[in-house]
C-alpha positions as CSV (number, residue, x, y, z in Angstrom):
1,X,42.3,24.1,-23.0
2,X,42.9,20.3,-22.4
3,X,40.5,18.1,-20.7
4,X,42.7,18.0,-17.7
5,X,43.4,21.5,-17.2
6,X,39.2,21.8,-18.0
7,X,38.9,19.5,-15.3
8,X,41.6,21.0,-13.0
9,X,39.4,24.6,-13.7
10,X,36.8,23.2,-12.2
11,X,37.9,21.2,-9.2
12,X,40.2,24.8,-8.6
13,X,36.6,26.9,-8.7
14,X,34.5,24.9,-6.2
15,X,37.4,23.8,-3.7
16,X,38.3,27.6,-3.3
17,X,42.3,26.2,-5.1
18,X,43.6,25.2,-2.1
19,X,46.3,23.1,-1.1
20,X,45.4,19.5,-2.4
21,X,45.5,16.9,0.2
22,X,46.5,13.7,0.1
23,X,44.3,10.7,0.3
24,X,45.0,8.0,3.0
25,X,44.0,4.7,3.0
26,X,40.7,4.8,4.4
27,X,40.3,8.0,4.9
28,X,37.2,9.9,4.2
29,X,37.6,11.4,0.7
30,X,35.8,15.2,1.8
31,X,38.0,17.7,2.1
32,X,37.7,21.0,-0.1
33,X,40.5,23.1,1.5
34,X,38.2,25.6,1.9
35,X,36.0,23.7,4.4
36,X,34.7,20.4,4.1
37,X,31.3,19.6,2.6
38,X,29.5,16.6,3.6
39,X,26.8,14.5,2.8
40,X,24.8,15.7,6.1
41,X,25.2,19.5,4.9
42,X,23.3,19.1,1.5
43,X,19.4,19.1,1.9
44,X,18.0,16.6,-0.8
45,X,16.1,16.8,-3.8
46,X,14.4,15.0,-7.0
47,X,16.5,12.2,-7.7
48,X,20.2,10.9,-7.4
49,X,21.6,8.2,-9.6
50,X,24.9,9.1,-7.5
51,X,25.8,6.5,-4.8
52,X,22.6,4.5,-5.1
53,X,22.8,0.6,-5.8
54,X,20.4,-1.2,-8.5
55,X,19.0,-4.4,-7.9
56,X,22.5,-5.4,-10.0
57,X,24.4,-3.9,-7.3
58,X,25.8,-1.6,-9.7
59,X,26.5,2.2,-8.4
60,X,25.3,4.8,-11.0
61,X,26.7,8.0,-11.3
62,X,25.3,11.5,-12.9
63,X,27.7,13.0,-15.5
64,X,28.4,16.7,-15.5
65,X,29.6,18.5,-18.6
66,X,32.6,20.0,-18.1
67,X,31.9,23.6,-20.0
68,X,28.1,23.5,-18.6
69,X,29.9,23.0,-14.9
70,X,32.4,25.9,-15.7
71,X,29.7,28.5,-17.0
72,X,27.8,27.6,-13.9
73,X,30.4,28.1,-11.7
74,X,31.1,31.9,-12.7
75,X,27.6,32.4,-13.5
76,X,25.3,34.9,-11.5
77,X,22.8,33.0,-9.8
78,X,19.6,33.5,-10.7
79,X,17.3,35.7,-8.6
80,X,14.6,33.4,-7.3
81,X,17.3,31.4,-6.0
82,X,18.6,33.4,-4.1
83,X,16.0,34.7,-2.1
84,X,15.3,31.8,1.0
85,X,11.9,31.4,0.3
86,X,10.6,30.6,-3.1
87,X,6.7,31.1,-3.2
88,X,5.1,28.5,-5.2
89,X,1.5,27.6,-5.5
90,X,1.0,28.9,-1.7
91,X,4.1,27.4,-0.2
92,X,6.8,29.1,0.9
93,X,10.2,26.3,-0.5
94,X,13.5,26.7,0.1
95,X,15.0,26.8,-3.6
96,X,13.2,27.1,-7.0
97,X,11.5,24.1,-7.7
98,X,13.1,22.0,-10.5
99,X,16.1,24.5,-10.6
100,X,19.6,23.0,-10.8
101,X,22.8,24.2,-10.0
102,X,26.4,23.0,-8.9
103,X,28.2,22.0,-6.1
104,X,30.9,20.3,-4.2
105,X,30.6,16.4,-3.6
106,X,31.6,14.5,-0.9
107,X,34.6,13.4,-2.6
108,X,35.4,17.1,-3.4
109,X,34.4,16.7,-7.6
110,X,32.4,19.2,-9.2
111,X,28.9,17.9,-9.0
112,X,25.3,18.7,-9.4
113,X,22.0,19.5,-7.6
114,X,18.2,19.9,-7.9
115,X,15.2,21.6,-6.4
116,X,11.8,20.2,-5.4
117,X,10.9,21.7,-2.4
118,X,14.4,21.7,-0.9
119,X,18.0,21.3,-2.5
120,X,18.7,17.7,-3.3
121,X,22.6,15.7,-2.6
122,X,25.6,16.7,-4.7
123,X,25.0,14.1,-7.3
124,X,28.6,13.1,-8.7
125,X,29.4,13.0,-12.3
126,X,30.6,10.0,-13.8
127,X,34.3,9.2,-13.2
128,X,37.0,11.4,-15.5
129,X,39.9,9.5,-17.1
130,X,41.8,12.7,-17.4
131,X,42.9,12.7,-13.9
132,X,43.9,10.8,-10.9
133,X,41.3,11.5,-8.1
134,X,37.9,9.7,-7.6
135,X,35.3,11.9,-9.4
136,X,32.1,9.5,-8.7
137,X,32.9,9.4,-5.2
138,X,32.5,5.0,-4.8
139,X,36.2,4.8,-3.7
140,X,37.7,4.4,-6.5
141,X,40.2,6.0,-9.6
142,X,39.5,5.7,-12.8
143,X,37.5,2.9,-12.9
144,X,36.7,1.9,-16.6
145,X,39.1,4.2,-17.7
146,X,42.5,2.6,-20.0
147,X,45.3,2.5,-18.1
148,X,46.9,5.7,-17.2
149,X,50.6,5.4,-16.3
150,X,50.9,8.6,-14.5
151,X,47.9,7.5,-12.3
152,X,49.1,5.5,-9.0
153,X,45.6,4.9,-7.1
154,X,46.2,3.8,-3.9
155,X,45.0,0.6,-2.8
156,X,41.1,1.1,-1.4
157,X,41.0,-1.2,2.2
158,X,38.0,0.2,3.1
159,X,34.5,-1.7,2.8
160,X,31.9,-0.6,0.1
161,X,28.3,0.5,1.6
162,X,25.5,-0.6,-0.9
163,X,22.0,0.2,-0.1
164,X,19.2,-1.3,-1.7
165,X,15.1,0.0,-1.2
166,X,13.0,-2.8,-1.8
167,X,10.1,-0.7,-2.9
168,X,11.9,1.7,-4.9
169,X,12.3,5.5,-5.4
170,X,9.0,6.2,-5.4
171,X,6.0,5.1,-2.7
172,X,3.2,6.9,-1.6
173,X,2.2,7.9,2.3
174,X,2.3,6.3,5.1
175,X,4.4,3.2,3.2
176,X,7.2,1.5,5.1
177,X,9.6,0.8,3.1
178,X,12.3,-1.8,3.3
179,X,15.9,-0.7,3.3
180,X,18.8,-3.6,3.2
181,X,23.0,-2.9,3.5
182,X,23.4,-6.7,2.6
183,X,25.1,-6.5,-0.6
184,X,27.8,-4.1,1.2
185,X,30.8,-6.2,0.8
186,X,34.5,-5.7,2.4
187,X,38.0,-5.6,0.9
188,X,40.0,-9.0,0.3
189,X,38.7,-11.3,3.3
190,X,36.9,-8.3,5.4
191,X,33.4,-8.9,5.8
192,X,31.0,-6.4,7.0
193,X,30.0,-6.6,10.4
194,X,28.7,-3.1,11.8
195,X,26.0,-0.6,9.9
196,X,24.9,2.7,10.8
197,X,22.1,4.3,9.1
198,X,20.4,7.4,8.9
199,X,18.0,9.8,6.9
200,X,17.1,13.4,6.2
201,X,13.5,13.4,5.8
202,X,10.8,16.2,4.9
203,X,9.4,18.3,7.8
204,X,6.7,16.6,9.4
205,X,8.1,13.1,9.7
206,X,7.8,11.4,12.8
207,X,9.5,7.7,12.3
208,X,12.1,6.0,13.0
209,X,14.1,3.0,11.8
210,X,13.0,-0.5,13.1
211,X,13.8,-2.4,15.0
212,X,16.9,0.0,15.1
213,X,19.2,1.9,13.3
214,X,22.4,-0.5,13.7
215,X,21.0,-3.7,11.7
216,X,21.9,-4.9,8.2
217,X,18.2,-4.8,6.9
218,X,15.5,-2.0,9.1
219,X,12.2,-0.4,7.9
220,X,11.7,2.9,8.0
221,X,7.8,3.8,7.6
222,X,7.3,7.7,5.4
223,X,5.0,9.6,7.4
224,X,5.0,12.5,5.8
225,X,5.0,13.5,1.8
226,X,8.3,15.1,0.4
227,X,11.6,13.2,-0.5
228,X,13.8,11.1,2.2
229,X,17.6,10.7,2.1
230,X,18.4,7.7,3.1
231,X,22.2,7.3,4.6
232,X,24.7,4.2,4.9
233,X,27.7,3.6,6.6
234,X,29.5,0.1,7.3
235,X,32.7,-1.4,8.9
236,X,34.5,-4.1,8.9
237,X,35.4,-6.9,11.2
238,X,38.8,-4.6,11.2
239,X,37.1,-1.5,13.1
240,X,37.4,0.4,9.4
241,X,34.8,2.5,8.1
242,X,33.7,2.8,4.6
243,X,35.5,5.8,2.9
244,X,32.5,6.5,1.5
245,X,28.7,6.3,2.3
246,X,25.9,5.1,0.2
247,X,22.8,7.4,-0.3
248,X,19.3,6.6,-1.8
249,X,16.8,9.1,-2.0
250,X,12.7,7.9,-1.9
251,X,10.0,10.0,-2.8
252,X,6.5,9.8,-0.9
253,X,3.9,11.5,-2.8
254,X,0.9,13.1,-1.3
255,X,-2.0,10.9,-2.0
256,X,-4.7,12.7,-3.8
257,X,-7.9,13.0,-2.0
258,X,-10.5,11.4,-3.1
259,X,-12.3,12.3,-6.6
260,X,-16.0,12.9,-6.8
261,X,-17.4,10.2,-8.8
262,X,-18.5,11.7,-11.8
263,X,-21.0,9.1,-12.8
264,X,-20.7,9.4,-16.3
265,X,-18.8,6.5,-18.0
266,X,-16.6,9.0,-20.0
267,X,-15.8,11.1,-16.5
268,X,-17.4,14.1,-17.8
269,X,-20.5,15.5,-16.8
270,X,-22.8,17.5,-19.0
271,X,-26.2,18.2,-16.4
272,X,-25.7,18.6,-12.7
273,X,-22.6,20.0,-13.7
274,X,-21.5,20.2,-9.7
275,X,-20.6,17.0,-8.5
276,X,-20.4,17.7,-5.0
277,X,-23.9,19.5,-5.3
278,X,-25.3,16.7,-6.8
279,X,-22.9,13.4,-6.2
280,X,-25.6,11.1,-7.0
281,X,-27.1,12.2,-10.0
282,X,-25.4,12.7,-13.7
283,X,-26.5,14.4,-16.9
284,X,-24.5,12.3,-19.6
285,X,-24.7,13.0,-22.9
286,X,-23.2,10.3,-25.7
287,X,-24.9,7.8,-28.4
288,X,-26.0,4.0,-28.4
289,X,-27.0,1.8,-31.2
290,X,-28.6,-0.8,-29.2
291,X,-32.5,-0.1,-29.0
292,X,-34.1,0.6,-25.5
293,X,-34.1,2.8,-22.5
294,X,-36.8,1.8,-20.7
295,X,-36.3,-1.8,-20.2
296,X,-34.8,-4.0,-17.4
297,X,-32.8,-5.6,-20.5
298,X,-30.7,-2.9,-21.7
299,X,-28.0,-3.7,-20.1
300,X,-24.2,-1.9,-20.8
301,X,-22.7,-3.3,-24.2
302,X,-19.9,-1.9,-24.9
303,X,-18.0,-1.8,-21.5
304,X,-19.4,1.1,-19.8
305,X,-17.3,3.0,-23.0
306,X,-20.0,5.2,-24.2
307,X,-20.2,8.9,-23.9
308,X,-19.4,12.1,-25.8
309,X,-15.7,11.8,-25.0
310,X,-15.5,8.1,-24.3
311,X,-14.0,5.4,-26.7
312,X,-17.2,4.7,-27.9
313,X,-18.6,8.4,-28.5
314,X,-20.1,7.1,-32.1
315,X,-21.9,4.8,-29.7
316,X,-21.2,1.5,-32.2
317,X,-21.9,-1.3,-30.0
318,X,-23.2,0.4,-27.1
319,X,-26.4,0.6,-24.9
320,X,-27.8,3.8,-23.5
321,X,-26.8,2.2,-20.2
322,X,-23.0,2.5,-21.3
323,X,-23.2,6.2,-20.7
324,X,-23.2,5.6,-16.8
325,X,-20.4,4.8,-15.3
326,X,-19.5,1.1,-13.2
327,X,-22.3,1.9,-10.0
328,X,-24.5,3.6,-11.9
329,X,-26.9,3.3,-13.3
330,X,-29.7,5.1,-16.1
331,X,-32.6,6.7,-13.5
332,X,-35.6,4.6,-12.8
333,X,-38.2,7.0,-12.0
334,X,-39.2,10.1,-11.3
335,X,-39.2,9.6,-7.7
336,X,-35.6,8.6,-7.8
337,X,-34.8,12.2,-9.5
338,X,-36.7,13.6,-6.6
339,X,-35.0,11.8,-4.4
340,X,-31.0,12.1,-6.0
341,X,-31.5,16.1,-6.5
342,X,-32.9,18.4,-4.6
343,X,-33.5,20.9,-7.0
344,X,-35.4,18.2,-9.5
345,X,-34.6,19.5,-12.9
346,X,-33.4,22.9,-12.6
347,X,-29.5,21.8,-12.8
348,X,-29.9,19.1,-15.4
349,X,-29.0,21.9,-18.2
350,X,-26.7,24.1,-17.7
351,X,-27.0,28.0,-17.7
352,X,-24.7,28.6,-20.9
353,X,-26.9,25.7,-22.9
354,X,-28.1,26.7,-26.2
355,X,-31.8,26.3,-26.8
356,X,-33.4,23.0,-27.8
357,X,-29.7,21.5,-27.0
358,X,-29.7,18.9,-24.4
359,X,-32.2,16.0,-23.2
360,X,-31.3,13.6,-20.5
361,X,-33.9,10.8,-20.8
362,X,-34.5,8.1,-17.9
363,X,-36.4,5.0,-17.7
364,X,-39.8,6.2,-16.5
365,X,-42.6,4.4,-16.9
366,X,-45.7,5.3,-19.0
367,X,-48.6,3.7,-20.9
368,X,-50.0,6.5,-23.3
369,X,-50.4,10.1,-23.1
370,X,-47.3,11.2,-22.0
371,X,-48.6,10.5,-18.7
372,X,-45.9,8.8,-16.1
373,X,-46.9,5.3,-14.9
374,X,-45.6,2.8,-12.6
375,X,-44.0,-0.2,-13.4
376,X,-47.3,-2.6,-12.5
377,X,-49.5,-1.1,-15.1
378,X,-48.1,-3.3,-17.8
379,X,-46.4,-2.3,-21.4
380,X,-44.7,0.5,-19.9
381,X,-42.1,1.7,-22.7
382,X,-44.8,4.5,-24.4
383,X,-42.5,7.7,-24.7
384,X,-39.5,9.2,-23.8
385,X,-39.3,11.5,-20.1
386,X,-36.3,13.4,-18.5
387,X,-34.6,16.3,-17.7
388,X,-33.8,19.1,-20.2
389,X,-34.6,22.0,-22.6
390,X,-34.9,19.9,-25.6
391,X,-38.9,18.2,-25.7
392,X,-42.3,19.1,-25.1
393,X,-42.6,20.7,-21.4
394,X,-44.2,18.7,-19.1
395,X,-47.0,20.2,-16.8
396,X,-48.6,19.1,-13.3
397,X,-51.4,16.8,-15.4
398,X,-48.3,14.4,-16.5
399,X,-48.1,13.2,-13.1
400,X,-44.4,13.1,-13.4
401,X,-43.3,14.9,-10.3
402,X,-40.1,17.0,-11.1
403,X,-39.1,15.5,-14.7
404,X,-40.0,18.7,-16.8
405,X,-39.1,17.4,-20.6
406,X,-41.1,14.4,-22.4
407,X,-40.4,13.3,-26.1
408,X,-43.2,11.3,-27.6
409,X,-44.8,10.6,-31.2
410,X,-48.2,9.8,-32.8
411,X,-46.6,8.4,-36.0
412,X,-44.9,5.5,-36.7
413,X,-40.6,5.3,-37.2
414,X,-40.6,9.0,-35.1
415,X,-39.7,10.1,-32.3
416,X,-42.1,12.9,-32.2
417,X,-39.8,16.0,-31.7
418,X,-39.0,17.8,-34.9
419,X,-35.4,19.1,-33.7
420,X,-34.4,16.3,-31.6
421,X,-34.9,14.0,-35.1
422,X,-33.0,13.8,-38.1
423,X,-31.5,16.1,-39.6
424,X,-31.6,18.4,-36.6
425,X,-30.4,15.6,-34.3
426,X,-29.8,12.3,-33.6
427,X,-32.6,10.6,-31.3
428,X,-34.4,7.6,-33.6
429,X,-37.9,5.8,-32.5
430,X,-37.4,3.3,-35.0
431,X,-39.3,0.0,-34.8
432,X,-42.3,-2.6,-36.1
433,X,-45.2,-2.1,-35.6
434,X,-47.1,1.2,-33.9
435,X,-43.8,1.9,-33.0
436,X,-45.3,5.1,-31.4
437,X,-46.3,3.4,-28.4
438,X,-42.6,1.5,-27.7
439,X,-40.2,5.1,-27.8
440,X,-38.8,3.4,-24.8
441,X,-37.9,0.2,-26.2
442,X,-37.1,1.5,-29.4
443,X,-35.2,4.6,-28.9
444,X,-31.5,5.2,-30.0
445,X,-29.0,8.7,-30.7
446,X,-27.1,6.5,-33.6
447,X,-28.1,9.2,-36.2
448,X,-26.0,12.2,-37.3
449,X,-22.7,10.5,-38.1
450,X,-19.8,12.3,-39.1
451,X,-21.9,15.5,-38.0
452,X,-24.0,14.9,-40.5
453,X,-26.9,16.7,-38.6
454,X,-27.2,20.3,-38.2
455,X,-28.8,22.7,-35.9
456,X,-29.1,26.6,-35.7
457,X,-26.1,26.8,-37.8
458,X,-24.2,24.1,-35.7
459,X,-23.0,20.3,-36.6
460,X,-24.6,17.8,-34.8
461,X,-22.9,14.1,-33.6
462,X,-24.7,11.3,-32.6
463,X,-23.8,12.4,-28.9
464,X,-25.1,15.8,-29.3
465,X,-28.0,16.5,-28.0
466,X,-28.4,15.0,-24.8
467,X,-28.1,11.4,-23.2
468,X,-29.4,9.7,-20.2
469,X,-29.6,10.8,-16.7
470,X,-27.4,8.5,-14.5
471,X,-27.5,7.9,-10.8
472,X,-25.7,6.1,-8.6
């Protein structure tokens, strides 16, 4: 079959073959013979290149293949398209979302169609050199094509609508968006002097155009999520109408509500699993190389990067403060555990948590003994207390209120918790001196490299094992 009779196939399916009519000078290029089909008749959907100016000025157009368009066209339609209501997620849509299908433009070509929540305009298809009508619907035959000798396109008198949206196709609620018809232009020496717009918005939108609908540049604020349809027509200082209008759809998208903070620096969360249980206290697991928990100069590092699943999860270059995300910060105290979770420890480690696996330390205080201190008493960096099921279990004599885990060492270069250590895991008490007094200064989880560790049968990474407790 020649392109033209392809192309005459498909014009014959979709305006029912009836008698052609001809087009008059600016007339309004909609008929189908079987009943016209107009740009207000089509609900709107995804996207439409049809119609809609650039920044350029430029029109783009949507092309349809010719055998996809015929197979379509004598196709069955699929089933959950043809029910009115397409359940989705809870909703109840009018089409199958992200389904396409064909249909008749307002130029009467063979276009196409898709589904969000609703149908979207008859998006044109580019224009056709094989025949003499305006397939792209912008007023004009066989523009770009070679000349075609047994083509005689009328001369188009009416103006050209262009539409322009300053902030795009996409905003988010409650933006107003700024539409403008001044690059519309007229034929010869017409200029432009009348504009009427309209739109087909989403249920639940409630504005209007300002300062009204009959000026070259309104606003038009989206009140509602869900895709708008934005219409265009313009005359001339003659009284004549544009043959053809221009269309620009905008999508508002439903802004998200408002995340949890997490409080881990790597957005995951490893103790206090429950965010909204527990929104100001974190159990973050990850490594740091830089010494030092307990003092007021560890400070983040490497960015606030660190964390089992953060860029940094080797922790090269890191601080245990990195595990905390920006407005957070490693735990103080005891009391500030108390006072961040109710439930003191009992959430810090989760219910499916293999034994000996997790320690979230924090920067208590403590002078020997594995006795919690307060800041005033002097060298306070002696030992290692938190929140977990990995350590030596705290008791009532500790003085540490709800913190129920305390890792501390009577030898030098150790840590003083056989699996928490090397080769079992990666916490290091490395330092000069009787290093067994300064866990808090010296501590790091830089060990187990390459899960080079293991444990019960298990690798072990430098961020296994635990991290810090963070609060916000």
């Amino acid at each position: 079959m020649s392109a033209v009779m392809k192309w005459a196939a498909i014009a014959c399916v979709f305006a029912a073959c009836s008698t052609p009519q001809a087009q008059e000078d600016g007339a309004g290029a909609d008929a189908t013979g079987g009943g016209d089909a107009t740009v207000a008749d089509l609900a709107f959907g995804s996207k439409t290149d049809g119609l809609v100016s650039d920044s350029d000025g430029v029109t783009d157009a949507v092309a349809v293949d010719a055998d996809d368009a015929l197979a379509d066209a004598g196709s069955t339609p699929d089933d959950a398209t043809d029910v009115a209501d397409v359940k989705k997620g809870g909703f109840d849509y009018e089409c199958k979302p992200l389904a396409t299908e064909s249909c008749v433009t307002a130029c009467g070509s063979a276009g196409t169609r898709k589904c969000l929540k609703e149908w979207g305009p008859c998006i044109p298809p580019a224009e056709f050199c094989g025949n003499c009508v305006d397939d792209n619907c912008d007023g004009l035959i066989n523009e770009g094509c070679a000349p075609n000798p047994a083509c005689t396109p009328p001369e188009v008198k009416c103006p050209i609508a262009i539409l322009t949206v300053a902030e795009g196709a996409k905003v988010g609620s409650q933006v107003v968006v700024h539409l403008s018809a001044a690059s519309s232009y007229g034929q010869g020496l017409a200029k432009v002097t009348k504009w009427k717009w309209s739109v087909q918005a989403p249920l639940g939108a409630s504005a209007g155009f300002l300062p009204s609908a009959d000026v070259q540049a309104p606003t038009y604020q989206v009140t509602a999520a869900g895709q708008y349809l934005f219409h265009l027509d313009v005359w001339d200082d003659a009284g004549v109408q544009s043959c053809v209008p221009a269309l620009s759809t905008v999508v508002s998208a439903q802004d998200p509500p408002p995340k949890p903070e997490v409080g881990c620096a790597d957005s995951t969360r490893e103790g206090f699993l429950d965010d909204k249980a527990y929104p100001e206290i974190a159990g973050c697991s990850g490594a740091w190389d830089h010494p030092g928990v307990t003092p007021d100069a560890v400070v983040p590092t490497c960015g606030n990067q660190g964390g089992n699943s953060g860029l940094k999860s080797d922790g090269v270059g890191c601080s245990s403060a990195d595990l905390c995300s920006a407005g957070w910060h490693v735990c103080k105290t005891w009391q500030e555990v108390a006072a961040k979770s109710a439930t003191g420890c009992v959430d810090a480690t989760p219910a499916n948590a293999a034994p000996k696996s997790l320690f979230f330390v924090i920067r208590q205080p403590s002078q020997n003994g594995s006795v919690c201190g307060d800041w005033a008493d002097g060298p306070n960096v002696n030992d290692l207390f938190g929140c977990g099921n990995l350590g030596t279990t705290l008791d009532a004599t500790k003085k540490c209120g709800p913190l129920d885990r305390v890792i501390a060492s009577t030898a030098p270069n150790k840590c003083g918790y056989n699996e928490a250590e090397p080769s079992l895991g990666p916490w290091e008490c490395v330092g000069p001196g009787k290093s067994d007094l300064f866990e808090g200064a010296n501590v790091t989880k830089k060990a187990c490299q390459n899960a080079s560790c293991q444990y019960d049968g298990q690798p072990v990474n430098p961020w296994g094992k635990g991290g810090v407790l963070c609060c916000k």
